[in-house]
C-alpha positions as CSV (number, residue, x, y, z in Angstrom):
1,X,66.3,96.4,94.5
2,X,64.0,97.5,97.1
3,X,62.9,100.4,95.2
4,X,62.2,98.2,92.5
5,X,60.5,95.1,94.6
6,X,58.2,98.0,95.8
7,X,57.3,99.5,92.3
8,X,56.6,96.8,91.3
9,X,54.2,95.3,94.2
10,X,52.5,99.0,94.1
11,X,51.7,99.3,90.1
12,X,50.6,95.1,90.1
13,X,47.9,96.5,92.6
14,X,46.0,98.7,90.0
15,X,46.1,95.7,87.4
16,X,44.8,93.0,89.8
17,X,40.8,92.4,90.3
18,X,40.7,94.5,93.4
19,X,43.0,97.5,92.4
20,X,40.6,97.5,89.0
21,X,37.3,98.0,90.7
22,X,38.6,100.3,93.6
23,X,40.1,102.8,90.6
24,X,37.5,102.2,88.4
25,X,34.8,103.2,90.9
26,X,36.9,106.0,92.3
27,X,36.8,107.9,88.6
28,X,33.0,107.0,89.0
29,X,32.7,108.8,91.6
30,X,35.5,111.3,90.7
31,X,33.0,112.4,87.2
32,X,30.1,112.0,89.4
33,X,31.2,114.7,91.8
34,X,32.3,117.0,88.5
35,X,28.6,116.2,87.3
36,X,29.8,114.2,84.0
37,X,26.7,111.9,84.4
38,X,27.8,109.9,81.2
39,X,31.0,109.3,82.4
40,X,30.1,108.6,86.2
41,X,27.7,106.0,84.2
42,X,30.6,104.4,82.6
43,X,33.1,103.7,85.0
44,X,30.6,103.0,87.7
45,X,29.0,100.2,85.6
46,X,32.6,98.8,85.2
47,X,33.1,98.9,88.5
48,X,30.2,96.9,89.1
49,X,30.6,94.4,86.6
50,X,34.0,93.5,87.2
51,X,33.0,93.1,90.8
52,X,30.4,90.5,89.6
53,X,32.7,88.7,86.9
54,X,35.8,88.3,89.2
55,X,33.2,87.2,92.5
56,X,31.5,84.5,90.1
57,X,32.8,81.0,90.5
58,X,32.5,79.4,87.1
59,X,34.9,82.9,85.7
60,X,37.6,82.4,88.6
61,X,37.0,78.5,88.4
62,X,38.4,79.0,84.7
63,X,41.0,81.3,85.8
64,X,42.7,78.7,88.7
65,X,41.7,75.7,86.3
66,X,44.0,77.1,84.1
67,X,47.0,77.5,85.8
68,X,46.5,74.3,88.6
69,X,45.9,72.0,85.5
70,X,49.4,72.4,83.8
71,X,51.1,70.2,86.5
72,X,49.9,67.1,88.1
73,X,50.6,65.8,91.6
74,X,54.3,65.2,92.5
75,X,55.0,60.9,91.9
76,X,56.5,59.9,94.9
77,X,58.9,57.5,93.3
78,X,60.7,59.9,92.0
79,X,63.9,60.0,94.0
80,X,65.7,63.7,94.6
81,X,68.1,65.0,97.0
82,X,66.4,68.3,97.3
83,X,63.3,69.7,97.6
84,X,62.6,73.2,97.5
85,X,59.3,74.8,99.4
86,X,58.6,78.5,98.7
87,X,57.9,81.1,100.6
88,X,53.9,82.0,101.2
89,X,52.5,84.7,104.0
90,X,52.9,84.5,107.8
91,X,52.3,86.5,111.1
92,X,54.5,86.1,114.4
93,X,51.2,86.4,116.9
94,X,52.5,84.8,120.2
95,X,48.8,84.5,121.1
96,X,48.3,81.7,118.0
97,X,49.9,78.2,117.1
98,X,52.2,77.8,114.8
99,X,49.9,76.2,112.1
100,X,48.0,79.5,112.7
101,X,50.9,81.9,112.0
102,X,51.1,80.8,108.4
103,X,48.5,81.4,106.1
104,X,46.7,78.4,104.4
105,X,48.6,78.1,101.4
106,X,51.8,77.8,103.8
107,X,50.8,75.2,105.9
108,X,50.1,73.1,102.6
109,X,53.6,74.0,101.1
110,X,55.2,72.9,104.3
111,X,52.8,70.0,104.6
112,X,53.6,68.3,101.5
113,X,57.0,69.6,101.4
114,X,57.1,67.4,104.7
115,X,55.0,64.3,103.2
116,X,58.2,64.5,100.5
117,X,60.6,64.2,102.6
118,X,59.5,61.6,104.6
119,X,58.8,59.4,101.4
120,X,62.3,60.2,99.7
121,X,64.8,58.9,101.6
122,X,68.1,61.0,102.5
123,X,66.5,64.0,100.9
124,X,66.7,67.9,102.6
125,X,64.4,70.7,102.1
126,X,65.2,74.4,101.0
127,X,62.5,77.0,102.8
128,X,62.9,80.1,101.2
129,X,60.9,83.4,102.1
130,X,61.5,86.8,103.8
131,X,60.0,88.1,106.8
132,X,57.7,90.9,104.8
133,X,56.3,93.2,107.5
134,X,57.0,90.9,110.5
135,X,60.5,90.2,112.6
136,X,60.8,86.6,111.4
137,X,61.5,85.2,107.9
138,X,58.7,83.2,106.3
139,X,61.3,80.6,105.5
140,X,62.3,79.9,109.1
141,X,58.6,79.9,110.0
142,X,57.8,77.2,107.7
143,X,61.2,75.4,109.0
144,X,59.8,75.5,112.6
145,X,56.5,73.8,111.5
146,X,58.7,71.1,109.7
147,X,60.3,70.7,112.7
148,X,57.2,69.9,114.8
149,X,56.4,67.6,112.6
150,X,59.3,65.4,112.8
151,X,62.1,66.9,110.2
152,X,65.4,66.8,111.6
153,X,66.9,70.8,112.0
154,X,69.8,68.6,109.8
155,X,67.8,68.0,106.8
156,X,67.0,71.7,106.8
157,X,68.3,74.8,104.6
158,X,66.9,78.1,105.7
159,X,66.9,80.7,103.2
160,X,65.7,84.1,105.4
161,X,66.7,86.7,102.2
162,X,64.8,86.1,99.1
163,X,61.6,87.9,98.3
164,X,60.0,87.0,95.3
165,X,60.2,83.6,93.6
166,X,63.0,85.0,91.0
167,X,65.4,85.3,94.7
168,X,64.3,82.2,96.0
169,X,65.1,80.7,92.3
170,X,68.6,81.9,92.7
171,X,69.0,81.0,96.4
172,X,68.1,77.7,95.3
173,X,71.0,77.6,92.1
174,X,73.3,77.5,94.4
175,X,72.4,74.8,96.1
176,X,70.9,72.3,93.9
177,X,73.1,74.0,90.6
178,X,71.1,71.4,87.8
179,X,70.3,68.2,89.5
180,X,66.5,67.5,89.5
181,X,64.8,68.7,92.8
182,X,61.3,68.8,93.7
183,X,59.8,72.4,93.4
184,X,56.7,72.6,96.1
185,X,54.3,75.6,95.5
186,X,50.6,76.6,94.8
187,X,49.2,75.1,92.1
188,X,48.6,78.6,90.5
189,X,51.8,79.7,91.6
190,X,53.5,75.9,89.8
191,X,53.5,77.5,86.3
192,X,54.8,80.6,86.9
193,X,57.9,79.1,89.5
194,X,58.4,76.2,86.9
195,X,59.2,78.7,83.9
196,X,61.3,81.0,86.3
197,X,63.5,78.1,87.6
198,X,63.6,76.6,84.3
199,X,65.0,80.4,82.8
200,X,67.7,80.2,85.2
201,X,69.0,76.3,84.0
202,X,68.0,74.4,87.1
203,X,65.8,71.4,86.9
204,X,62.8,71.2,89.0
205,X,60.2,68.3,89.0
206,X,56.8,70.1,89.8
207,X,55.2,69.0,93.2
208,X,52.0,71.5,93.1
209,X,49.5,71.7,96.3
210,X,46.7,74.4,97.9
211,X,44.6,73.8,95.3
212,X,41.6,76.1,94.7
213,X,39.3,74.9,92.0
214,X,36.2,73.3,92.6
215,X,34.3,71.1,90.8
216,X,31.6,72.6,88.3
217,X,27.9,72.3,88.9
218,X,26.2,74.6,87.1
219,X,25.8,78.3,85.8
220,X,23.5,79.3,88.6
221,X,25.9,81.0,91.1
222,X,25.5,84.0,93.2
223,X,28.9,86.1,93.4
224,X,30.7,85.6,96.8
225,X,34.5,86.7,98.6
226,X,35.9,83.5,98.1
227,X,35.4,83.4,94.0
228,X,36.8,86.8,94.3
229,X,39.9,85.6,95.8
230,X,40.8,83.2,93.3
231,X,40.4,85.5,90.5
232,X,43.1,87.9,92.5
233,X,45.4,85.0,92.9
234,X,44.7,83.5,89.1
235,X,45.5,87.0,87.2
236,X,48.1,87.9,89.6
237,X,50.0,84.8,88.4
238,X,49.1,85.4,84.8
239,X,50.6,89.3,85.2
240,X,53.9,87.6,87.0
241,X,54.1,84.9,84.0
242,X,54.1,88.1,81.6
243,X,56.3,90.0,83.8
244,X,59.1,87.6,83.9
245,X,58.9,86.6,80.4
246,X,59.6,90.7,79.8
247,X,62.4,90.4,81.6
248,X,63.5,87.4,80.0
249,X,63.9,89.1,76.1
């Protein structure tokens, strides 16, 4: 399994937006340095414009558009006994606040994970995530924040194991088993976790959040990081939906 969750991460690198213009302009280089000028040409020019189409807001716009537009916002009258937040990114620097120690994306899992809760009486909330490169589980992380921000430790189930969303998906089986339970993810990230869960039988109702689109106005745009970003997060998604539905036949 860990030889496998490792593969996996390290050949998803070269396919994503960044991993695609760093090897791309490497074999630039790599024909430049042998003196294949039409080859160098090539690849460098690749390189370049990948760089450009990935960093340009209306192309990522249409990438995150994509996935965040599948699901709409959770309906708060919808009652469930269970809702499940997943795992995002996370450091343990003392030197920070909490809020700071988990990446943006976290704090608005945990933050409307929170804002379910609070609004569905009697439910409990599943935190789910691994501890990566740091010696404290993601999941217990996001349970701390919870906690600071009124959720009873009771009304908590800490899942410190799982590290990928197919683990979490099974952490979560059994628990919930196929009662309806409020799923609380990335919009990006909603399509993909909705069709996993779903493969598995459970039954979650789709409570998306950290969204990243903005609002289109105009063709005029010069290429910037955060564009950039979004594109890595949008195709990363798209290669996961692929990947699981591979698995799946």
């Amino acid at each position: 399994m860990e030889i496998g969750f490792f593969f996996k991460k390290f050949v998803t690198f070269f396919v994503e937006p960044l991993g695609l213009v760093l090897t791309f302009f490497a074999l630039g280089l790599l024909f430049l340095l042998r003196d294949k000028k039409r080859y160098a040409i090539v690849f460098l020019s690749a390189s370049f414009s990948l760089l450009f189409l990935f960093s340009y807001e209306p192309f990522s716009n249409l990438l995150v558009k994509n996935l965040e537009q599948k699901y709409p916002k959770y309906s708060y009258e919808k009652q469930v006994k269970y809702i499940h937040v997943l795992g995002s990114g996370h450091n343990t620097d003392a030197s920070q606040p909490l809020s700071s120690n988990l990446n943006n994306s976290g704090v608005k899992r945990v933050l409307e994970g929170v804002i379910l809760h609070k609004n569905i009486a009697g439910s409990k909330i599943i935190f789910t995530g691994y501890e990566g490169k740091t010696k404290s589980a993601n999941a217990t992380m996001n349970a701390k924040l919870a906690m600071s921000l009124g959720v009873d430790e009771a009304n908590i189930i800490i899942g410190e194991t799982p590290k990928d969303t197919m683990e979490e998906a099974l952490f979560a089986k059994e628990i919930v088993a196929d009662a309806p339970f409020a799923l609380v993810t990335s919009a990006t990230h909603m399509p993909r976790a909705m069709e996993l869960f779903g493969s598995l039988g459970l039954s979650p109702v789709a409570a998306p959040t950290a969204f990243y689109a903005k609002e289109f106005d105009g063709y005029l745009k010069a290429p910037d990081s955060g564009s950039f970003d979004n594109s890595h997060m949008a195709i990363h998604e798209y290669i996961g939906i692929l990947w699981s539905r591979f698995n799946q036949k």
